[in-house]
C-alpha positions, 0 to 999 in steps of 0.5 A, spaced: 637 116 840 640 112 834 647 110 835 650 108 827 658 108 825 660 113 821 666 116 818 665 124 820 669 130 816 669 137 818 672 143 815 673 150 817 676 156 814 682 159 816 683 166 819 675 168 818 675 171 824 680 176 820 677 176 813 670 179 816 673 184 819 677 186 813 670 185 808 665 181 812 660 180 806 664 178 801 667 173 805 661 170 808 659 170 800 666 167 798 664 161 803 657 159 799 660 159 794 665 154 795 660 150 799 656 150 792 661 150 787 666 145 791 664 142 797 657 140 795 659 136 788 664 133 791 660 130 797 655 127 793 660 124 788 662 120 793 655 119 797 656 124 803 652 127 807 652 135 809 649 135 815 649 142 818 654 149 817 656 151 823 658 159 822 665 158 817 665 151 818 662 145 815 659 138 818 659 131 813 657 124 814 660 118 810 659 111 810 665 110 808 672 113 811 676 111 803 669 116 801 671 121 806 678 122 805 677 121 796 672 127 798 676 131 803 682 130 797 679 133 792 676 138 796 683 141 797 686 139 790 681 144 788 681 150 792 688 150 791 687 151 784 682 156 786 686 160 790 691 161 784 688 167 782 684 169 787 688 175 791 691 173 798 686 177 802 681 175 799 683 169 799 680 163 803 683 156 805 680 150 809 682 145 814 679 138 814 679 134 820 676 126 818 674 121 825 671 115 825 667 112 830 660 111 833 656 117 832 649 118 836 643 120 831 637 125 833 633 128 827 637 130 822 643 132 826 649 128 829 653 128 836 659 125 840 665 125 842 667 122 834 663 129 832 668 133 837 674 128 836 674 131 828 673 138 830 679 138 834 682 134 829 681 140 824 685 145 828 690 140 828 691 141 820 695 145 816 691 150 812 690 147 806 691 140 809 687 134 812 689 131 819 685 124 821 685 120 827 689 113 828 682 109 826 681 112 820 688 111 818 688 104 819 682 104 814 684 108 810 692 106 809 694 103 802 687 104 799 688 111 796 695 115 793 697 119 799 702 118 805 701 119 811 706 122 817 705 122 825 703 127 830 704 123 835 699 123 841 695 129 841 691 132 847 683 135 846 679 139 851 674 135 853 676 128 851 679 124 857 683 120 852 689 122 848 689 121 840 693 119 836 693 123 829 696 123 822 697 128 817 695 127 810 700 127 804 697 129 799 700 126 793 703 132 789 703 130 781 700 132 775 694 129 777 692 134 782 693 140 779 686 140 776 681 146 776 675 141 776 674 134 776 681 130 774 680 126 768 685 127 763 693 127 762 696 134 763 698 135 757 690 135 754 687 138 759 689 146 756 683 144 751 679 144 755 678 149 761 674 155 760 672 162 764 665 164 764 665 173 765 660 176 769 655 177 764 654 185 763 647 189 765 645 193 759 639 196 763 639 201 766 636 199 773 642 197 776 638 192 780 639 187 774 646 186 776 645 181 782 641 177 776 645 177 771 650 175 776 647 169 778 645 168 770 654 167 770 653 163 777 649 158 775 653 158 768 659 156 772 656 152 777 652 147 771 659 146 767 662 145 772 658 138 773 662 137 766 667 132 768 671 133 761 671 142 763 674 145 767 671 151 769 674 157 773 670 158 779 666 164 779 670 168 786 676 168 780 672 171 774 670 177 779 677 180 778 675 181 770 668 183 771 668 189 766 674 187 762 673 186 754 680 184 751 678 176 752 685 175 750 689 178 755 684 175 760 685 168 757 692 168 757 693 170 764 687 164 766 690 160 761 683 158 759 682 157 751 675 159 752 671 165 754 663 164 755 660 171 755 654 175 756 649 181 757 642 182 759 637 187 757 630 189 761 625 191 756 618 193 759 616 186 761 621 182 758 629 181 759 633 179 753 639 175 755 645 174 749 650 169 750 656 167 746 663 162 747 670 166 744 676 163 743 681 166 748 686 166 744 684 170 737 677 173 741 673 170 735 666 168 736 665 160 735 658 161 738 652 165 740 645 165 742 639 169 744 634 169 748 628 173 750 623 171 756 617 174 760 621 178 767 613 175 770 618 169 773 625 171 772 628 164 775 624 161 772 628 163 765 633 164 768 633 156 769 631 155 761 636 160 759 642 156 763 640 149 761 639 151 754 646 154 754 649 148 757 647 143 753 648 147 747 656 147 750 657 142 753 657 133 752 659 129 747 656 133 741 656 140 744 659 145 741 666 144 745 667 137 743 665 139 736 671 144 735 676 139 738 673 134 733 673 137 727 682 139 730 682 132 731 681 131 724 686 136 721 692 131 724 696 126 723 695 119 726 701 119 730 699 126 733 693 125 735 692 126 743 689 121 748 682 127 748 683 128 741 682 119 741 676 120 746 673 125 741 674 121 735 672 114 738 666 117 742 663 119 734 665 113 731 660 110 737 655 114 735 653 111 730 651 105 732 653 101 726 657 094 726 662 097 721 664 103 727 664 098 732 671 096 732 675 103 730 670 106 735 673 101 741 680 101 738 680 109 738 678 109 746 683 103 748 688 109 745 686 114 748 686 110 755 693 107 753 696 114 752 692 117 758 691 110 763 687 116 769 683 118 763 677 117 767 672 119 762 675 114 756 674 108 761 667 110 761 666 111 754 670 105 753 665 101 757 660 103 754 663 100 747 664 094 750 655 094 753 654 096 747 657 090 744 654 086 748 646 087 748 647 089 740 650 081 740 656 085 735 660 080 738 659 072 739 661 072 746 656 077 750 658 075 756 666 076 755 663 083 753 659 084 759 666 082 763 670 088 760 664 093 760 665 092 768 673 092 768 672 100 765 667 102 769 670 099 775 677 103 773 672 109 771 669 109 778 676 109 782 679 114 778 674 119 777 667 118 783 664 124 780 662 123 773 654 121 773 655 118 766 659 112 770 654 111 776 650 110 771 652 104 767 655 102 774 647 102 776 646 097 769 651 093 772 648 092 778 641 090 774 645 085 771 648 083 777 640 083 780 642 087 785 635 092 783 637 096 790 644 098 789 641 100 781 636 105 784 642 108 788 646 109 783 640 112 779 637 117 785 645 119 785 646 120 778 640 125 778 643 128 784 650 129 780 647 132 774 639 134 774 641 138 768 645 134 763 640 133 757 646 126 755 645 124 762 638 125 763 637 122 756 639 115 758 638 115 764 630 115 762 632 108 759 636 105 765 628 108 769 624 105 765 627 098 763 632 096 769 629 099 775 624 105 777 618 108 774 616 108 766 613 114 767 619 117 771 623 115 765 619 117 760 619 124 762 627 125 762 627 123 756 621 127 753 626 133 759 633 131 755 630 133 748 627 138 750 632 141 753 637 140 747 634 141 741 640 138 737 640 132 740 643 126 737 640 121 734 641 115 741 637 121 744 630 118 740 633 111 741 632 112 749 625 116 748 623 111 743 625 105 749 620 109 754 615 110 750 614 104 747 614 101 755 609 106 757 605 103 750 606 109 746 606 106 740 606 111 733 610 116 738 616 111 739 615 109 732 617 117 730 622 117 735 625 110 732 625 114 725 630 118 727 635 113 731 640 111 729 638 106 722 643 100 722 642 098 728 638 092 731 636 094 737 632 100 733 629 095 729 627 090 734 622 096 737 620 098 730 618 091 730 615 091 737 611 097 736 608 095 730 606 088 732 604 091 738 599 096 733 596 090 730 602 092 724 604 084 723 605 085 715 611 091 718 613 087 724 615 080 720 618 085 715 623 087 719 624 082 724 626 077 718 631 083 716 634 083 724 635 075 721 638 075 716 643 083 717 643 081 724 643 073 725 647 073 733 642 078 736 635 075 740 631 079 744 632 074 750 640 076 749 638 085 749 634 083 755 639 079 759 645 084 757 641 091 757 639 089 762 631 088 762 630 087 770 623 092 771 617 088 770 613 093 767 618 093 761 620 087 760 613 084 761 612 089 754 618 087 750 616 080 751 609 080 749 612 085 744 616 079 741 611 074 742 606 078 737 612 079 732 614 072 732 622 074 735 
């Protein structure tokens, strides 16, 4: 039996015993979706474990006791803005008791007397709150913005020792009062929070409700990986199930956007509408319709979410795009620290050496107007990575520096969003640590299997800092797929993975929509064609990279992308060789 050191989290809901004998399949239902909607997200953000469910309570292992008490925080922090609109007798709240010690490992589950210890000190918490033993304290003490106040020691059944416990105080401010994962400043937060509505059966078979209902949850559960909405939990939006003036619904949720939805059965096939309203004048910003066979209605109903979402949600989904184009009717002066993020993320996008500096100074404003803005850090980073492999600035190495001092404030203010685990992964290939890449990437995917801007990059992060080309290719061939609108980057990271896996004439269609004034575009048109036999296109072009982009070389894109997976970097070179670059 292996013995391992371990941080153990164990949670357990108040008065179950009560709840289910006043509604006790409703009650078993709420508790799973709080395990799918809040417990399991938050677990693997901040890589833990689910070890088992044991009736209504819930057993987690953490490598680290900072990891397991961030996740325990912001496990509450959500529930209590849950419970805000769910009504107290339907409403669940949990108890988190958090040890720290050697476990003792058989299979797939853990034992001991630290296991036993975090279950009694659950019992000790507060309902709502996180007690934890004196060890974990000690680990745990000064790292995090809590306090902490004693409970002196306390005796267990059936541990010999006395222990010592502290009550967790969780910090109070704005900061805690998110929805969903926290990323911006109070103030901007109103623009982003949206409630999906049951979507309505229009059959006649009233079996089609459960699978309209899990349509909507799916809805919920996909936008929620967001980490720039905040989405209202499906146990609140039960309550308005049947109610059609979205703007008495929006007005009491304080949502600023309503996402609604029918389904119809006909014969073999099952239509699906959908549409996104403004809660404030109920006016429609976007729709869509789908039609599927019913031969394997999960199936579609996974294409008909991942279709929805990706229209939604991300930096060029329809949210950001009304909350650009609001950003453009105001006066700089007024401008938020989300309307900045909004605006420098397009400037980004284009890629161009003219963008490059209004792009950073729009995201260093918004960080300066919003310093816990955790996902203008990220795009910040980005930026500064940007610069850095695309030679925009003499000094490459001072742009790595600042690309890692944002990812690593993003990281620590936010743990959940996938886009900076994912350039955390770059870091580490810059830093040769192909390990701690792949972990990051294998946890991206676990964060957002969904998310067509993430599975995008990520296609590249595969397939040129460390994974399979082939696994890279067919995540960017998934992002497109799945986003029909997509950008022009999404080409860029095809044309990457493709060109590696010695798909000349298709990265060289991908290419022709990628963003043109860009040299790193132009090195893989250069490469392709070389590698095609095409020297005449290839000198053509690589004499255009000289002279438009004369600080950028192919060794210094291998060194800051990075470039560290050998198939990869094996083609780039010998790409570069053919073309004379």
């Amino acid at each position: 039996m292996e013995r391992r050191l371990a941080a153990i989290l164990i949670a357990d809901v108040v008065g179950y015993g009560r709840l289910s004998r006043i509604d006790e399949e409703g009650t078993r239902a709420r508790f799973q979706t709080d395990l799918k909607e809040i417990f399991e997200p938050r677990i693997a953000a901040h890589h833990g474990r689910l070890v088992k469910t044991m009736g209504d309570g819930i057993l987690v292992e953490f490598r680290s006791m900072v990891g397991a008490l961030r996740c325990a925080i912001e496990i509450q922090q959500q529930k209590a803005q849950v419970n805000k609109f769910v009504p107290p007798e339907q409403r669940l709240d949990f108890r988190i008791g958090i040890n720290l010690g050697d476990i003792l490992v058989e299979g797939e589950d853990i034992h001991g007397d630290v296991v036993n210890i975090a279950d009694r000190l659950q019992g000790l918490a507060e309902p709502g709150g996180i007690a934890i033993s004196a060890p974990a304290c000690d680990q745990v003490r000064g790292k995090l913005p809590v306090g902490f106040t004693s409970l002196g020691n306390q005796k267990m059944k059936s541990i010999a020792e006395p222990v010592e416990v502290y009550r967790v105080l969780i910090d109070p401010g704005p900061e805690s009062k998110s929805a969903g994962p926290r990323l911006i400043a109070e103030d901007d937060r109103k623009s982003l929070v949206i409630a999906v509505l049951p979507f309505e059966n229009l059959s006649s078979d009233d079996g089609w409700t459960r699978l309209a209902d899990g349509l909507s949850a799916d809805m919920i559960g996909d936008l929620a990986r967001y980490p720039d909405l905040a989405v209202l939990s499906r146990q609140t939006m039960q309550a308005y199930r049947g109610l059609s003036d979205t703007r008495s619904v929006g007005r009491e949720l304080n949502a600023n956007y309503m996402l609604e939805g029918t389904l119809q059965a006909i014969g073999q096939r099952v239509r699906v509408a959908v549409q996104l309203v403004d809660a404030r004048t109920g006016a429609s910003l976007w729709s869509a319709r789908f039609e599927e066979a019913t031969d394997d209605f999960f199936v579609m109903q996974d294409r008909v979410t991942q279709s929805v979402i990706n229209a939604l949600a991300g930096d060029f989904g329809k949210l950001a795009t009304i909350g650009r184009e609001a950003a453009r009717r105001k006066l700089p002066s007024s401008l938020s620290a989300y309307d900045c993020y909004l605006l420098g993320v397009e400037l980004h996008d284009r890629f161009t050496t003219r963008t490059r500096a209004e792009a950073i100074r729009m995201l260093s404003r918004a960080v300066e107007l919003a310093p816990s803005f955790a996902r203008a850090w990220m795009m910040l980073g980005l930026a500064h990575a940007v610069d850095a492999c695309h030679a925009f600035t003499p000094d490459s190495a001072a742009s790595v520096k600042r690309w890692r001092k944002c990812i690593e404030t993003a990281v620590a203010l936010d743990p959940s969003d996938p886009m900076t685990h994912l350039y955390k992964g770059d870091l580490c290939g810059i830093d040769g640590d192909l390990r701690g890449a792949a972990e990051e990437y294998d946890l991206v995917l676990t964060l957002a299997p969904n998310n067509a801007d993430v599975l995008s990059t990520l296609g590249s992060s595969r397939t040129l800092v460390c994974g399979s080309p082939d696994e890279g290719c067919a995540l960017a061939e998934r992002a497109l797929r799945i986003n029909p609108q997509a950008p022009g980057a999404f080409y860029a990271h095809h044309a990457r993975t493709t060109f590696v896996a010695g798909r000349y004439t298709e990265s060289l269609s991908s290419l022709r929509k990628s963003p043109p004034d860009n040299p790193v575009t132009l090195m893989f048109r250069a490469l392709c064609h070389a590698s095609l036999g095409e020297m005449t296109q290839a000198q053509t072009i690589a004499n255009l990279i000289a002279v438009k982009f004369p600080r950028f070389t192919v060794e210094n894109f291998i060194q800051t992308y990075p470039v560290t997976n050998p198939p990869a970097l094996a083609a780039i070179k010998e790409g570069a060789r053919l073309a004379g670059m």
